[in-house]
N, C-alpha and C positions, 0 to 999 in steps of 0.2 A: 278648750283652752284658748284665751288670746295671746295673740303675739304682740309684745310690746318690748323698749329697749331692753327692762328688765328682765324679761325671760328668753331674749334672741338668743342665742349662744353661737356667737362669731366665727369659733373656731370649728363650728358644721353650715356656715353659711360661706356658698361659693355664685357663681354668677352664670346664669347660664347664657351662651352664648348664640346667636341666631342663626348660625353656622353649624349647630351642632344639632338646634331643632329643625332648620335645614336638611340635614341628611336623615336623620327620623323620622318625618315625613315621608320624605320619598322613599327610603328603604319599606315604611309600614305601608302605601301605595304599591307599591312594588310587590311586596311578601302578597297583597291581596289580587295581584295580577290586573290590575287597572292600569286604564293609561292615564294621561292627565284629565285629558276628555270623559274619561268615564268618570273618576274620580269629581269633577264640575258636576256632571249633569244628578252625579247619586247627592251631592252637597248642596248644591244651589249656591255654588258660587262659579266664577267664570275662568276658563283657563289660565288666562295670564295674571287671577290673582292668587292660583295653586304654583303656577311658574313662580311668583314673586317668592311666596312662602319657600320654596324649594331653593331660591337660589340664595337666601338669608337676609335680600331685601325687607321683607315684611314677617311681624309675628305676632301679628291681633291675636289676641285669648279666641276673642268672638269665632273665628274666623278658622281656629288651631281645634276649638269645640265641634263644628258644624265637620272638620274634617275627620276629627276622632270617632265623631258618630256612626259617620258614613262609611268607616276604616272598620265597626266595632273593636275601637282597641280604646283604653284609657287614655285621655290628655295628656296623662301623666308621663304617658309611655315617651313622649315628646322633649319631656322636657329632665328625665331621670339621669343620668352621669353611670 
């Protein structure tokens, strides 16, 4: 199925907020007993740009991906309400 104006259905569309994948992150870092450092070095990405994600500064897909992998938990988990 695509999504287009005609099939959105508005009144199940909300907005997710980068505060809220913010805390998903780090609570699903956390559940897995990593620190942020671990969590870098299993991602291939660098500290202060898992800091950034975590404080609701930044929420590249790319970046929310390479953490879910390294997390083994869905993307999705990140961004679900």
């Amino acid at each position: 199925m695509s999504i287009s104006l005609n099939n959105l259905d508005e009144s199940n569309a909300t907005a997710v907020s980068a505060f809220d994948v913010a805390s998903a992150v780090k609570a699903a870092r956390e559940g897995v007993g990593y620190s942020v450092d671990d969590l870098a070095v299993t991602c291939g990405l660098v500290a202060g740009e898992i800091e950034d994600i975590e404080s609701g500064e930044d929420a590249d897909p790319a970046k929310l991906k390479r953490i879910a992998a390294a997390l083994q938990v869905p993307v999705s988990s990140f961004v679900t309400m």
